[in-house]
N, C-alpha and C positions, 0 to 999 in steps of 0.2 A: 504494500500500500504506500502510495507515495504523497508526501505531503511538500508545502512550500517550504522551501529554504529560506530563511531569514540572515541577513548580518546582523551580528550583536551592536549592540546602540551604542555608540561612544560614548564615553562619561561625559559631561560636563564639565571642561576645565572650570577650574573656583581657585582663586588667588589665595584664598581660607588658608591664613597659618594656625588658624585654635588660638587664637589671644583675642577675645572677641573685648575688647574695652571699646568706645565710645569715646571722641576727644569732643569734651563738651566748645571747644572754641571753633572748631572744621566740622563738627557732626559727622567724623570718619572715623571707621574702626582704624584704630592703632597698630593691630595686625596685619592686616589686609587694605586698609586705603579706601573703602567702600562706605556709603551713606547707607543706611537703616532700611532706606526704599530699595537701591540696587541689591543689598542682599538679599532680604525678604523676594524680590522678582526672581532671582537671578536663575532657576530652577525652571523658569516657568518662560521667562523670555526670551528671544532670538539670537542668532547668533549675530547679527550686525549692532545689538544692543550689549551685548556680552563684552565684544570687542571695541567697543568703544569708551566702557568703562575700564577693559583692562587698558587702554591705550592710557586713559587719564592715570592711571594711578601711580608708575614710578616719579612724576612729577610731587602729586601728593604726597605720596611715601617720604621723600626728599622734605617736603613742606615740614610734614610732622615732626622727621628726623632733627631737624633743625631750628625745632620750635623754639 
């Protein structure tokens, strides 16, 4: 009996380091560079929306870093 062949789904790249803090001055996790809104989507949205937040975020990362 033959059924459909599927590819397995790609994960989700997620910048996610597990340091989830909140920097109450940027509203960016401290971990990851990410507002409350983009992580909370982030599962759930596009990948042109994906990439555009991870585009922003070494720039932030840098912000925080040098708070």
């Amino acid at each position: 009996m033959g059924g459909a062949v599927t590819a397995p789904v790609p994960a989700v790249e997620s910048p996610c380091t597990n340091i989830c803090v909140m920097d109450g001055a940027t509203n960016w996790c401290l971990g990851c560079g990410r507002t409350i809104d983009e992580i909370v989507r982030w599962g759930a949205t596009d990948d042109a929306d994906r990439a555009a937040v991870m585009a922003a975020l070494p720039e932030r990362m840098a912000l925080l870093s040098n708070g």
